[in-house]
KETOR-792168 format. One line per field, with one value per residue (C-alpha): chain; x, y, z; residue in three letters; residue number from 0. Coordinates in steps of 0.001 Angstrom, whole numbers, plus 500000, padded with zeros to 6 digits. Layout:
// KETOR-792168
mol = c(A:...)
east = c(X:...)
north = c(Y:...)
up = c(Z:...)
type = c(ALA:...)
seq = c(NUM:...)
***
This chain:
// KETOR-792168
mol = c(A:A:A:A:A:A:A:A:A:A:A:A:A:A:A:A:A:A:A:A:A:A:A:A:A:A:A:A:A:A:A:A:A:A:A:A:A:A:A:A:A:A:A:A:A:A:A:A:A:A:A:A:A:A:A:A:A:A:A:A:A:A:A:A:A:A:A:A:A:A:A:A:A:A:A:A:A:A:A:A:A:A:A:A:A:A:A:A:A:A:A:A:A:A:A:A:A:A:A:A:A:A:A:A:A:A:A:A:A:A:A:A:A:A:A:A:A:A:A:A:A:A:A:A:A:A:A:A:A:A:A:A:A:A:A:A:A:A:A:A:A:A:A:A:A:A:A:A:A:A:A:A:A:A:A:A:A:A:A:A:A:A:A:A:A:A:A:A:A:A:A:A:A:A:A:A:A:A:A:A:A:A:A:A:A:A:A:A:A:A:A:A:A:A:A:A:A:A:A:A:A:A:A:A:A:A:A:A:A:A:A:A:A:A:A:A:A:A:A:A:A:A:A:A:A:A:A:A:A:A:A:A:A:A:A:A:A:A:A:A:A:A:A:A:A:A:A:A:A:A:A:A:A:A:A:A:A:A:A:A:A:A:A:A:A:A:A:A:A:A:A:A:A:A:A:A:A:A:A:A:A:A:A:A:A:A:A:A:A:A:A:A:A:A:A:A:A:A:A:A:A:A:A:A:A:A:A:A:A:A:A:A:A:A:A:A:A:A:A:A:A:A:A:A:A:A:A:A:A:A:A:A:A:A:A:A:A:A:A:A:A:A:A:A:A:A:A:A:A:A:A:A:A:A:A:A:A:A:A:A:A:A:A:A:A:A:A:A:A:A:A:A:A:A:A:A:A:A:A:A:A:A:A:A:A:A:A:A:A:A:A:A:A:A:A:A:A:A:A:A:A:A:A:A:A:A:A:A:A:A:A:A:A:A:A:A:A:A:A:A:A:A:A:A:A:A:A:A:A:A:A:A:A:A:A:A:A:A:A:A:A)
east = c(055283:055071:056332:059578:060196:061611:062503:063028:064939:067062:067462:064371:063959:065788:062693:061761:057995:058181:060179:057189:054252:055674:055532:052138:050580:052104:051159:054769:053514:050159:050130:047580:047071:046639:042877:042269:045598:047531:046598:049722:050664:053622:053139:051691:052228:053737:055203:058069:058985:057313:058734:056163:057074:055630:057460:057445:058085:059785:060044:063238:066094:067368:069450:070447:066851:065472:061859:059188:057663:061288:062809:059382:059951:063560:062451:059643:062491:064657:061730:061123:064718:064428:061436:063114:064854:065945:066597:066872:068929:068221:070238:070025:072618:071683:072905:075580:077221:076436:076848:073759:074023:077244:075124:072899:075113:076808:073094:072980:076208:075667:071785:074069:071190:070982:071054:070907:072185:070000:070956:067753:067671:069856:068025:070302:072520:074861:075320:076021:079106:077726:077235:080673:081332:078529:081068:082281:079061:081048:077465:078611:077858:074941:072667:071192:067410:064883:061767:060515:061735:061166:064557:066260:063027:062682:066918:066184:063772:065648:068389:066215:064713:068205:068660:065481:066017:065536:061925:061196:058537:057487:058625:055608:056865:054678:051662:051807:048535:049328:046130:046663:043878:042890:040982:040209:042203:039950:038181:039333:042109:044528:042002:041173:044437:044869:041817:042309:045963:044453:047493:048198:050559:050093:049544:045758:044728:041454:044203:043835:047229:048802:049868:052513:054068:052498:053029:053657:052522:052794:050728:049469:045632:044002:047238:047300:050243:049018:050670:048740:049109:048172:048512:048269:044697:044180:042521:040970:043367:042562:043243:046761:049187:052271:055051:055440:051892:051858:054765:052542:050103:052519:053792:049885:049707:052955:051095:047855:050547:052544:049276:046750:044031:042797:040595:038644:037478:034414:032668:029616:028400:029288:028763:030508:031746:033709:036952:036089:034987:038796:040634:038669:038984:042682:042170:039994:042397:045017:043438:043409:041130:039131:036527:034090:034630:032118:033604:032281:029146:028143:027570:024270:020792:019513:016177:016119:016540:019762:022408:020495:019924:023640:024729:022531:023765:027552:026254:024983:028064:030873:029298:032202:033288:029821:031878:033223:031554:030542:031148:029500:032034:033295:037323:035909:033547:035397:032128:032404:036049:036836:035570:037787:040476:038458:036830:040227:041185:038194:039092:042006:041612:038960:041844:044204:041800:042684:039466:040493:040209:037416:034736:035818:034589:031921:030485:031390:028949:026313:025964:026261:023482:021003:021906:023476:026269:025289:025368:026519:026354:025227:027848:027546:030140:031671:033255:035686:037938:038792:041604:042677:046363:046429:045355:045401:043333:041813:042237:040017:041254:038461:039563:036867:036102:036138:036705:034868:031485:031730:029675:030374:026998:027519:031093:029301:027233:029979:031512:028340:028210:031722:030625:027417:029522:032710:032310:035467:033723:036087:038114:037901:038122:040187:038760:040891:038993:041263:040833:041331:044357:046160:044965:046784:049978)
north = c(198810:202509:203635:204382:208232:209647:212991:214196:218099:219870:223404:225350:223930:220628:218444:217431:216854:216027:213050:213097:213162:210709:207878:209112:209551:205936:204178:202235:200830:201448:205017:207368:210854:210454:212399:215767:217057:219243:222202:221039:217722:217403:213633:209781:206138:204637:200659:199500:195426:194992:197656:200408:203823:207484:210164:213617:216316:219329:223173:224272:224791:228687:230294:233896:235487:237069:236162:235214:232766:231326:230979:228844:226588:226180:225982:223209:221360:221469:219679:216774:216527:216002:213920:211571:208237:208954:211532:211637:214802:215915:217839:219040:217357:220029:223085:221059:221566:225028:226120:225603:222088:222009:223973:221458:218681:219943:219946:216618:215157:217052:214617:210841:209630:207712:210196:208459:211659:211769:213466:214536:215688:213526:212874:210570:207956:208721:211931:209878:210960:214860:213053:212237:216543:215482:213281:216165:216496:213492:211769:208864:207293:209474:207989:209577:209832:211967:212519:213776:211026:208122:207349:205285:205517:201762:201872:204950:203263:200017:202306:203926:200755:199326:202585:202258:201019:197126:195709:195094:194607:196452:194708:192997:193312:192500:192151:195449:197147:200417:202695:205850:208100:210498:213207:216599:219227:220453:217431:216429:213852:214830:215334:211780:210136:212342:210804:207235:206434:209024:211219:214446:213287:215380:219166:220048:223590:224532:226079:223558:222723:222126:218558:218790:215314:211932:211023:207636:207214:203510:202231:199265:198288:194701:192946:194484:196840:199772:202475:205406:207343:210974:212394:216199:216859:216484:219510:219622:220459:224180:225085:222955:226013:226239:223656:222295:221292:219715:217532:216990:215297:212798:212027:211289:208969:206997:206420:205161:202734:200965:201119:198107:199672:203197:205646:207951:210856:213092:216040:215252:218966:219126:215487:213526:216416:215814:215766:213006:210746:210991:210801:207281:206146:206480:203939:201922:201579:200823:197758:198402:198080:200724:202575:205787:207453:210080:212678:215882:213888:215538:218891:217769:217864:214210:212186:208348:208121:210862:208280:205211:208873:209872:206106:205824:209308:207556:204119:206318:208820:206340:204189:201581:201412:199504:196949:199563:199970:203377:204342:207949:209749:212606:213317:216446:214463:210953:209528:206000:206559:202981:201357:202518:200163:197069:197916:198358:194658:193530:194908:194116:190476:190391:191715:189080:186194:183140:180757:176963:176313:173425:175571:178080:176313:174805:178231:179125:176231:176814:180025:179098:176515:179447:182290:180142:181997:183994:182812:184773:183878:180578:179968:179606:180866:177752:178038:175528:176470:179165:180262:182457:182874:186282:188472:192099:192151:188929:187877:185118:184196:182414:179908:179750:178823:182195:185060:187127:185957:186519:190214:192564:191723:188268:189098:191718:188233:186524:189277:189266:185545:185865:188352:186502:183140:184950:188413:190226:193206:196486:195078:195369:192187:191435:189222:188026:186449:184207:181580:177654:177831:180140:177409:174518:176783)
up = c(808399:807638:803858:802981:801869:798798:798265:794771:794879:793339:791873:789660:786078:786014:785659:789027:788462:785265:786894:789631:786981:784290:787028:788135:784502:782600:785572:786269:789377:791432:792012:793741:794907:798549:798417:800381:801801:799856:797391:795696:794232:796008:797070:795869:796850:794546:794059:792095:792153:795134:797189:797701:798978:799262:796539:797443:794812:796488:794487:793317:795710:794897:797310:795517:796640:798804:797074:799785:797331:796169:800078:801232:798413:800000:803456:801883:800323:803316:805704:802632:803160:806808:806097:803782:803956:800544:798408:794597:793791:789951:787989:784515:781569:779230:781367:782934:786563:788134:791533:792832:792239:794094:797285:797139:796921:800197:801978:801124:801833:805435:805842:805579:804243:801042:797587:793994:791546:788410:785377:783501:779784:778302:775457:773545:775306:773013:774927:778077:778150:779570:783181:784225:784933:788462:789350:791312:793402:795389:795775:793682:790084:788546:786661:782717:782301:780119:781856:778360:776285:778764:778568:781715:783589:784898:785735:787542:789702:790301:791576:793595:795411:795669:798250:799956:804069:804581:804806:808566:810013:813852:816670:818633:821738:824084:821751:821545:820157:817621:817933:815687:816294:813176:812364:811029:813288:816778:816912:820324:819200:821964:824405:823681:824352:827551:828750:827404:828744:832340:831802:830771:828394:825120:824614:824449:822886:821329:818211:814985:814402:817548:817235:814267:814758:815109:818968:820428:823807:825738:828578:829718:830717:831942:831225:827375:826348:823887:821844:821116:818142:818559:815019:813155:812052:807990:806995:803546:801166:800188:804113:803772:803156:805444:804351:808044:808114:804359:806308:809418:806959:805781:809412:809688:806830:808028:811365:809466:807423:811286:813511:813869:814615:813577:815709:813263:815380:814733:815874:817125:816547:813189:812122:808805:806652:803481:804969:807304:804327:802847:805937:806343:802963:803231:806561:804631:801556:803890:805408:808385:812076:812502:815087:814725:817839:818236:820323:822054:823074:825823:823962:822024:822919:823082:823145:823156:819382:819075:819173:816120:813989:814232:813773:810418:809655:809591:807780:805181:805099:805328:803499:802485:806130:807214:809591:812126:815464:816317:819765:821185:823729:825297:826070:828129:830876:830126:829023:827560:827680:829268:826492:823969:824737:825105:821486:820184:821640:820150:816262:816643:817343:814728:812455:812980:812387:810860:809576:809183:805071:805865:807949:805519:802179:804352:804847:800914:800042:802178:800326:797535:797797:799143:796664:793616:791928:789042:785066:781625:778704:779557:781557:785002:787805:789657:792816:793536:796411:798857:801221:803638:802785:804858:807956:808694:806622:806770:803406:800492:797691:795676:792815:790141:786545:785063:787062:784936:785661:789047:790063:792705:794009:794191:795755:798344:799305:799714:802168:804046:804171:805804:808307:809379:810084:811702:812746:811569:812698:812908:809781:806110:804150:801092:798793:795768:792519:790638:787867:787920:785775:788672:791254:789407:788870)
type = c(UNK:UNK:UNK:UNK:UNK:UNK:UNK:UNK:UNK:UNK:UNK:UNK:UNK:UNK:UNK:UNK:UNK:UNK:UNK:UNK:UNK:UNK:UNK:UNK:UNK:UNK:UNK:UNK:UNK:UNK:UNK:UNK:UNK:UNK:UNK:UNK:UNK:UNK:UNK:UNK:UNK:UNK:UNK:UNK:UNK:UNK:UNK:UNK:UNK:UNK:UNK:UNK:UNK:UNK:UNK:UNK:UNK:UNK:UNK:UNK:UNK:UNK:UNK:UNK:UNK:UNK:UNK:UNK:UNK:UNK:UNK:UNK:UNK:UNK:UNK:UNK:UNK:UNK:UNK:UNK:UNK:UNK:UNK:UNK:UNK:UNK:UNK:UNK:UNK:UNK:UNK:UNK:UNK:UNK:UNK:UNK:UNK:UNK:UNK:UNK:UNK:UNK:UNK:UNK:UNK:UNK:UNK:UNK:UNK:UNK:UNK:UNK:UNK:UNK:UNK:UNK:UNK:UNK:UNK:UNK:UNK:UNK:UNK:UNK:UNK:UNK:UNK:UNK:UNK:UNK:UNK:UNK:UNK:UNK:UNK:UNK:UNK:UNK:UNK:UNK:UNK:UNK:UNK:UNK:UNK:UNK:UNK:UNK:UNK:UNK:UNK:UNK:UNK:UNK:UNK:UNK:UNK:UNK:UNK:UNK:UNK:UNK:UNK:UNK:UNK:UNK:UNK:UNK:UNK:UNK:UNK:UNK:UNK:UNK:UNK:UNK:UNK:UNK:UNK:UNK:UNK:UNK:UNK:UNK:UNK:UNK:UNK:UNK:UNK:UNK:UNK:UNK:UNK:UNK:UNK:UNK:UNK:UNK:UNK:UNK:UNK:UNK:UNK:UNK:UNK:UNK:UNK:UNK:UNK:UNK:UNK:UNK:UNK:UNK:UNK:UNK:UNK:UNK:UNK:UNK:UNK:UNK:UNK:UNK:UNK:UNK:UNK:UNK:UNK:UNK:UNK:UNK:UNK:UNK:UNK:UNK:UNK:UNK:UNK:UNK:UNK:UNK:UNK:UNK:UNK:UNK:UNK:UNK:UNK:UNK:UNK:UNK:UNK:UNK:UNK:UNK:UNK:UNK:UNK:UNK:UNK:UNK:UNK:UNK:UNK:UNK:UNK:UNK:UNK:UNK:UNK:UNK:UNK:UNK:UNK:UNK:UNK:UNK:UNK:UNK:UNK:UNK:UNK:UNK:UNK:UNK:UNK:UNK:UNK:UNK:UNK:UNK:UNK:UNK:UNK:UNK:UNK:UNK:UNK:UNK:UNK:UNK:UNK:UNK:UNK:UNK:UNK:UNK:UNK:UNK:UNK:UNK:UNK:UNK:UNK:UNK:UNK:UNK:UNK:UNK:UNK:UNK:UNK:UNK:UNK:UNK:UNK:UNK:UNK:UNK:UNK:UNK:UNK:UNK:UNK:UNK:UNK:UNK:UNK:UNK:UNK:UNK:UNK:UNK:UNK:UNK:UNK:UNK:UNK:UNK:UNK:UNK:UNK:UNK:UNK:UNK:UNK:UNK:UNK:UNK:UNK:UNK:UNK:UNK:UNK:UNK:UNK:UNK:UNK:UNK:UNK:UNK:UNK:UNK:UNK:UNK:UNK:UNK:UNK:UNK:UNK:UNK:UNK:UNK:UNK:UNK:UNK:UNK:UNK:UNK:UNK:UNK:UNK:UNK:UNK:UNK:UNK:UNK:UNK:UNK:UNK:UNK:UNK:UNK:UNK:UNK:UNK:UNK:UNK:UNK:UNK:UNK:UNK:UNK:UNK:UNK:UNK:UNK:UNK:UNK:UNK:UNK:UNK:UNK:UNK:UNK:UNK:UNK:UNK:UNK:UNK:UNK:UNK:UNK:UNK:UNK:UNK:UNK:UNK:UNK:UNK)
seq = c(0:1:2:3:4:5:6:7:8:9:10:11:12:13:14:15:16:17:18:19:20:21:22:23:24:25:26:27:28:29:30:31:32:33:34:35:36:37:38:39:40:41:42:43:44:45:46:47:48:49:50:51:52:53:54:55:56:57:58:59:60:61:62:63:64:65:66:67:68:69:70:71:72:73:74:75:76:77:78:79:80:81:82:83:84:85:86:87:88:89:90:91:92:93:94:95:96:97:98:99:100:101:102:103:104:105:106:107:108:109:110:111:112:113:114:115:116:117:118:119:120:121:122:123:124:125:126:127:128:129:130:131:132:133:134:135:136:137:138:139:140:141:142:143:144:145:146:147:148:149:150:151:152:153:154:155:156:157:158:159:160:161:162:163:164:165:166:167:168:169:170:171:172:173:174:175:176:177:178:179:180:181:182:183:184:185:186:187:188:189:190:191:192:193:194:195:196:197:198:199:200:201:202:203:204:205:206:207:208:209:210:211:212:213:214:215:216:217:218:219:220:221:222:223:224:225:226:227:228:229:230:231:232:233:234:235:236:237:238:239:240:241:242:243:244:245:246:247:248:249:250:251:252:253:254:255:256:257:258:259:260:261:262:263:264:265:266:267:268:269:270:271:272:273:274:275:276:277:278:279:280:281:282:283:284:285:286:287:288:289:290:291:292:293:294:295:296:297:298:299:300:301:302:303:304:305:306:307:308:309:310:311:312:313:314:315:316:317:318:319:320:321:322:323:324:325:326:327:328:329:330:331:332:333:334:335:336:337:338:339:340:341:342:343:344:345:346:347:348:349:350:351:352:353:354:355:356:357:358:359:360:361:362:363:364:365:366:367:368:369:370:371:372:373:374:375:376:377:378:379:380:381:382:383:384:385:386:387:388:389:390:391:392:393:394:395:396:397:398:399:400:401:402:403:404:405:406:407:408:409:410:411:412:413:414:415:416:417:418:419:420:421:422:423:424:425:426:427:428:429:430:431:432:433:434:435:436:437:438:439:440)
***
């Protein structure tokens, strides 16, 4: 299930990212920069009781100017807007109601989507009383923070949770199969699905840029319904300038978040570059399927060792995405093209599976008796039981005598281990550490 969206706007000078930042800097919840987008800060993941969601902080809203800088801020808070499942509208309790607020407040009656009015800078709740004059915004009860003070903070967030849209998860109908294919922008991603699905389906153009939104395109092959999911190319975040393309990222991201199975497309003529490395990272974070899908094959100059140079080139690149198979094509001459669906069967089934708890701790022991766990302080690391309580990604949870003992090396083993007895090539694995204590409980 793709992330809900927050919006956070308002008029210059009311506090909007020091809302934004103060969440991102005290750590309230998991938060992250998502890496290599955006010149700006304007967005993070971010998790509050359980529910996690993407904030976006928006400039101030200023409608007296004819300022170029001042109306693209506008125009940039209008599309988060439009963007949005949510909006949190902050206004400032020191300066009171103006009438920008109120022109605000009639955009966002005008979206019907969800608003939660914050009053920022009340620095004593004893000053409380300075909210009721919003009242008149007609977007319902406000509620007093201070960003500065910390004030309200976790209340703030409850309320904003409370108007987030129901958890639901994507319909598998069908079995369906959600492929979004990613990329830098020119890399042939559209070309791809053209050629995958045998339609001319999306809009092709050697201009980077040309795919804003992320485009869902069903078809059916072999008795197996996909959806492919053509998205905007991420280009690294210096290049990221015009507002609707910032957007175009996120629409990217949310189609990372609801597919199954992600296609990262390269240039075979220019090879991993930096960019590539964070647009897979944010797959790899994510959990989710994923192929290297060498595109633009046919333009380089081969011998019989091109294609095992170019693979080791990716192994050592993308280094923490080691399980995906690598697959050498072309969108242009179709080469290889009717694998790409059977692959993406493949990972995906690999994805979603399930290994029965005895052959599981069967194969736990066996390795365990080869390469015995590691010792500290003259303690050594038990293992007593595992699980696989989850899938997509497959996930372990290991129950042992003191989680602390056990070393990433040892852990990396234990991966390996896990991929030499069941495959789960294509897929990342989660594996969970916990101690005896939490088993019993």
């Amino acid at each position: 299930m793709s992330k809900p969206i927050v919006a956070i706007v308002g008029r210059p000078n009311v506090g909007k990212s020091t809302i934004f930042n103060y969440i991102g800097r005290n750590r309230l919840s998991i938060v992250e920069d998502i890496p290599g987008v955006t010149r700006d800060r304007i967005y993070m993941d971010a998790e509050w009781l359980g529910r996690n969601f993407t904030m976006i902080d928006t400039g101030g809203i200023e409608f007296e100017s004819n300022d170029k800088i001042l109306t693209a801020m506008r125009n940039q808070a209008k599309l988060a807007i439009d963007e949005a499942d949510m909006i949190m509208f902050i206004v400032d309790g020191k300066t009171g109601l103006t009438s920008a607020d109120n022109e605000v407040a009639v955009i966002l009656r005008n979206t019907r989507k969800p608003v939660l009015l914050v009053v920022n800078k009340i620095d004593n709740m004893k000053n409380e009383a300075d909210i009721y004059e919003f009242y008149n915004l007609g977007l319902g009860d406000p509620i007093a923070i201070s960003a500065t003070n910390a004030l309200n903070i976790g209340d703030m967030l409850d309320r904003v949770i409370e108007h987030l849209p129901a958890e639901h998860s994507e319909p598998a109908e069908n079995d369906q199969i959600k492929v979004a294919v990613i990329g830098r922008p020119n890399v042939g991603k559209s070309s791809l699905v053209n050629s995958i699905i045998g339609e001319e389906r999306v809009i092709v153009s050697d201009i980077p840029g040309t795919t804003r939104d992320a485009i869902d395109t069903h078809f059916t092959k072999d008795g197996q319904t996909y959806v492919m999911i053509d998205t905007a190319g991420m280009r690294r975040k210096a290049k990221v300038d015009m507002p609707v393309e910032r957007y175009s990222v996120i629409r990217s991201l949310r189609a990372v978040d609801r597919c199954d199975v992600v296609l990262m497309v390269i240039n075979a003529e220019e090879g991993v570059t930096e960019q590539d490395k964070k647009i897979a990272g944010y797959a790899h974070e994510a959990g989710k399927a994923s192929i290297i899908l060498v595109n633009k094959w046919d333009l380089i100059d081969k011998d019989g060792k091109t294609s095992l140079r170019f693979t080791e080139n990716i192994r050592e690149e993308l280094g923490f995405m080691q399980y995906s198979p690598v697959l050498f094509a072309s969108a242009l001459t179709k080469q290889r093209i009717n694998r790409v669906t059977e692959l993406v069967k493949y990972v995906a089934d690999q994805h979603a599976m399930r290994v029965a708890t005895s052959v599981l701790n069967q194969v736990i022991e066996d390795a365990t008796a080869i390469n015995p766990p590691p010792s500290e302080r003259g303690r050594r690391l038990k293992i007593y039981f595992t699980t696989q309580p989850d899938v997509k990604p497959p996930t372990f949870i290991f129950f042992v005598n003191d989680p602390e003992i056990m070393h990433f090396s040892y852990l990396r083993f234990l991966e390996n281990r896990l991929r030499e007895s069941f495959g789960f090539e294509g897929t990342p694995l989660k594996l969970v550490v916990r101690g005896r204590k939490e088993k019993d409980e």
